[in-house]
C-alpha positions in Angstrom: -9.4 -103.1 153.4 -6.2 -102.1 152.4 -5.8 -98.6 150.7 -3.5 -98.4 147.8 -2.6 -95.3 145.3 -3.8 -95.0 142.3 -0.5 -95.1 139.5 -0.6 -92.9 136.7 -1.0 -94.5 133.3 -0.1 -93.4 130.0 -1.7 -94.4 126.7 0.8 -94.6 123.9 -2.0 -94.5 121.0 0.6 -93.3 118.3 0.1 -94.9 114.7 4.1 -95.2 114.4 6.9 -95.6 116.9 8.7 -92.1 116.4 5.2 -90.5 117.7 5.0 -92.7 120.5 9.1 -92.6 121.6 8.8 -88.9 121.3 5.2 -88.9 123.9 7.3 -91.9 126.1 10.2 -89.6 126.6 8.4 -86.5 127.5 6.0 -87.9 130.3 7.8 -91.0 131.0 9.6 -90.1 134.5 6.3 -88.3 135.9 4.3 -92.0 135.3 4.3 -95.2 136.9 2.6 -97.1 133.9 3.4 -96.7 130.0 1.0 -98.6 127.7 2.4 -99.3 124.5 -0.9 -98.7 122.8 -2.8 -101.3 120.6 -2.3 -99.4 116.8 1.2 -98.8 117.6 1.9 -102.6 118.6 -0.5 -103.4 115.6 1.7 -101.1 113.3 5.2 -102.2 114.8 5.3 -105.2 116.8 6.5 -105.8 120.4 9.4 -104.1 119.0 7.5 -100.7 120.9 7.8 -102.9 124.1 11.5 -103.4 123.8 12.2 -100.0 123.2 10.2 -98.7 126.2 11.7 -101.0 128.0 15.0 -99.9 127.3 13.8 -95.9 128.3 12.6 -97.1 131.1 13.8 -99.9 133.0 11.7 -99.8 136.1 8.5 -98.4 134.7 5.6 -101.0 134.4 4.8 -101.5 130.8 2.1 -103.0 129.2 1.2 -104.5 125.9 -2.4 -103.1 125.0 -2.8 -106.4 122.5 -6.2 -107.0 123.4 -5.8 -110.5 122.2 -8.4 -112.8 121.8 -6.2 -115.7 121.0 -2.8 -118.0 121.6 -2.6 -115.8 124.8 0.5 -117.9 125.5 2.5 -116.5 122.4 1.3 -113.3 122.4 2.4 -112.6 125.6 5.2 -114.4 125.2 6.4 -112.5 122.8 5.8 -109.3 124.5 7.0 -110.2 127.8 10.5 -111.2 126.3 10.5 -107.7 124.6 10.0 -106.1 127.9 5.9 -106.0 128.5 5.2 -106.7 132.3 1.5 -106.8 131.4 -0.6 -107.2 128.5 -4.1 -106.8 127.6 -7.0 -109.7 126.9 -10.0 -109.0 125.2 -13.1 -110.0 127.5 -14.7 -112.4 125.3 -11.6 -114.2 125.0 -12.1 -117.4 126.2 -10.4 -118.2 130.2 -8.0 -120.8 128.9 -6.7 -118.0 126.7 -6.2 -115.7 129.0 -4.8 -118.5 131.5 -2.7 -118.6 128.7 -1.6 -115.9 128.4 -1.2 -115.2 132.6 1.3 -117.9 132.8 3.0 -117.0 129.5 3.6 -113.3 130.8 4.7 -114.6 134.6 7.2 -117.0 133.5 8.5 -114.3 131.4 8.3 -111.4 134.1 7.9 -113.5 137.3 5.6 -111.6 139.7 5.8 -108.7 138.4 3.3 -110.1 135.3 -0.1 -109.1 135.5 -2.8 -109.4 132.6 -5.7 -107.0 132.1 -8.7 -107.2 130.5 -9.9 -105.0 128.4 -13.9 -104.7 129.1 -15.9 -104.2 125.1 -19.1 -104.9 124.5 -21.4 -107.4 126.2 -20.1 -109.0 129.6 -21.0 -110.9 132.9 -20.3 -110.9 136.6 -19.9 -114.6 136.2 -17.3 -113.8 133.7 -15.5 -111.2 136.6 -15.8 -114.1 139.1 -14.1 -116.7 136.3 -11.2 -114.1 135.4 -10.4 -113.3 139.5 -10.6 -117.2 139.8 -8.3 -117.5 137.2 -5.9 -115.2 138.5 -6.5 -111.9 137.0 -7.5 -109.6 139.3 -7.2 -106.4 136.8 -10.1 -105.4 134.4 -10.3 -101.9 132.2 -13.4 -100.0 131.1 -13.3 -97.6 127.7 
């Protein structure tokens, strides 16, 4: 088993992009993971992901969209803005997230991931579909 170090993530929850910007620029160099948070990108678009991206041009950053559907455009339009990953819902359905997966790779190449977001009612089955599927990230509230 290989041992890796935990990163450091920071949740952008802001409700406009000033708020978040201002929390971005005052944590940013002591993370390894911002998280442009799901209001925000609700509130302002991937326009949050561009801009973090621009702060921070080796940080991972990730698009907390928790999208349930067209994973491919969603994280399309994200990744071109600067999101390395983005966020699935877990009852989204596996060819949305495959979707999405390829969507955000061919975008970011390998540094692409996609998460998923664990709400509600899920299954191990469902695990073993989304590691066969080529996520191998999943995120409990």
């Amino acid at each position: 088993m290989t041992k890796r170090i935990p990163n450091l993530q920071v949740a952008l929850d802001h409700s406009d992009l000033q708020g978040a910007i201002k929390a971005a620029v005052s944590v940013g160099q002591e993370v390894d993971i911002i998280e442009a948070g799901t209001v925000c990108l609700l509130q302002v678009g991937s326009e949050l992901a561009e801009v973090l991206r621009s702060l921070f041009p080796d940080k991972i950053i990730v698009a907390d969209t928790k999208c349930a559907d067209a994973g491919g455009t969603v994280a399309k339009n994200n990744a071109v803005r600067g999101a390395d990953w983005m966020t699935c819902i877990c009852c989204a359905t596996i060819p949305t997230m495959e979707a999405a997966l390829k969507a955000i790779k061919t975008e970011r190449g390998e540094r692409g991931e996609i998460q998923i977001e664990l709400y509600g009612d899920w299954t191990f089955e469902q695990a073993q579909l989304w590691l066969d599927a080529g996520i191998s990230q999943a995120i409990h509230h």
